[in-house]
N, C-alpha and C positions, 0 to 999 in steps of 0.2 A: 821400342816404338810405342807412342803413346795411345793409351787407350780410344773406342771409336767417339765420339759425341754423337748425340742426337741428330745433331745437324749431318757429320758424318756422315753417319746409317743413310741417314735422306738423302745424302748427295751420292751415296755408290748404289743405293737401290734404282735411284730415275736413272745415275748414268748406266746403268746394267740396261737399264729398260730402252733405254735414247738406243744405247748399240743393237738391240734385239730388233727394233723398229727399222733403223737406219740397215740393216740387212738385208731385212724383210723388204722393202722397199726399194731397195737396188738389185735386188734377187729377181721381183714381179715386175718395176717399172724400169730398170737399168739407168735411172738418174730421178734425184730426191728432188721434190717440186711442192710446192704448195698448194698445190692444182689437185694433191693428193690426199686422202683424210692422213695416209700413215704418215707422208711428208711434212704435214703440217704439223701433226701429232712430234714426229720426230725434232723439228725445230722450235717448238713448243720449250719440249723437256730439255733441248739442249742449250738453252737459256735458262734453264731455272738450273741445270747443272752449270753451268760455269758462273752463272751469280752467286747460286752457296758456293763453290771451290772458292771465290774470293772471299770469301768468312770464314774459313777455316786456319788455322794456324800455329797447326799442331808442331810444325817442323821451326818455329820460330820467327816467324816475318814473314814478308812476302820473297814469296821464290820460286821457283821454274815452274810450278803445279798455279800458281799463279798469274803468271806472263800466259801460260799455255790457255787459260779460262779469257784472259783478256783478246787472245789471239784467236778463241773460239768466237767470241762479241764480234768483234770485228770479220770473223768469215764469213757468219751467219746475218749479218750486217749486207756486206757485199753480195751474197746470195741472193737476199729479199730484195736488195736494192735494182740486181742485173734483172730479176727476174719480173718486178713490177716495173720498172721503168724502161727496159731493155737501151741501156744507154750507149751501148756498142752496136745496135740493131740485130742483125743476126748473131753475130760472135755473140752476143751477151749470154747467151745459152750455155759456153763453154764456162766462163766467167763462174754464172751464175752455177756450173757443177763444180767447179775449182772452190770453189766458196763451198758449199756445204760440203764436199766429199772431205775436204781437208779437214771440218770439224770432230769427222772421224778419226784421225788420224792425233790430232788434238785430246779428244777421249781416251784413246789407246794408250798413251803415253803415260800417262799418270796413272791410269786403271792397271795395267800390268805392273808400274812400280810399288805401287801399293801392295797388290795383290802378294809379288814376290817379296817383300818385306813383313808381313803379317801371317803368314800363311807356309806352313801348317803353324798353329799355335804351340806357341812355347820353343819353337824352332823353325823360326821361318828360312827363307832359301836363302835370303843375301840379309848381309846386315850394311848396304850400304847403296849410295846410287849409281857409284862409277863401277859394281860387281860387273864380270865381264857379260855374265848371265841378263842380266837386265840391261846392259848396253846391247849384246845378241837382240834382244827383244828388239828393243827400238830400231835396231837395224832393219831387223825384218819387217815390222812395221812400215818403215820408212821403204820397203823394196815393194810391199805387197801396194801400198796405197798408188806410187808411181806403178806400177804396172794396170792396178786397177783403172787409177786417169785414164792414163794410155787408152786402155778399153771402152772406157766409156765414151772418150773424146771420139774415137772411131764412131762407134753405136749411134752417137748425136749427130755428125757427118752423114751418116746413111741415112738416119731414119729426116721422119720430116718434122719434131720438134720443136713448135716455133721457138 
């Protein structure tokens, strides 16, 4: 695994920090909004994280850690868009949580693969992306965010949310 860069460093510190927020945030408000100081704070950072992931290129080209940053662009895109424009009227609220909560799930992905490829130093856990350990990972990622939706899409149902 190649050493971190500068740039690196910057992109897994904000995105440590985007996930700590985006928690916090759905912990206190149970959906990420701009309406919020941490929500906006959280989509903030979560653009300048997926802008450095596309400058990084340590793995040779562009590649899944890639698509994954452009797929962040485009949720967080969708987010702002449902949530300033409300272009669905009421439904746009759902939209607009599908769009940010996914960019969590976008973060996840690449943070745990890295994680598990660098760490512990000098012996890290997988030496590769298809290790089943780091496919586990994404699984579960992939179960906890769908179950998360689920919850939140109720919570928005009840509450009154515009």
């Amino acid at each position: 695994m190649p050493d971190m860069t500068l740039l690196g460093w910057f992109h897994t510190i904000l995105g440590v920090a985007a996930l700590v927020i985006a928690f916090y945030t759905l912990i206190k408000h149970k959906a990420i909004s701009l309406d919020q100081r941490s929500g906006k704070l959280y989509v903030l950072i979560t653009i300048i994280v997926a802008g450095s992931a596309l400058g990084i290129y340590n793995q040779g080209g562009f590649g899944v850690a890639h698509m994954l940053a452009v797929l962040t662009l485009v949720a967080v895109a969708g987010g702002v868009i449902m949530e300033k424009f409300k272009l669905f009227g009421s439904f746009s609220k759902y939209f607009q949580a599908l769009g940010y909560s996914s960019t969590l799930l976008f973060h996840m992905i690449p943070a745990i693969t890295d994680f598990l490829r660098r760490l512990p130093l000098g012996d890290p856990f997988v030496d590769s992306f298809d290790d089943p350990l780091v496919l586990g990972f994404h699984k579960a990622f992939l179960l906890i965010y769908l179950v998360g939706l689920v919850i939140q899409m109720r919570w928005l149902k009840k509450s009154s949310v515009p």
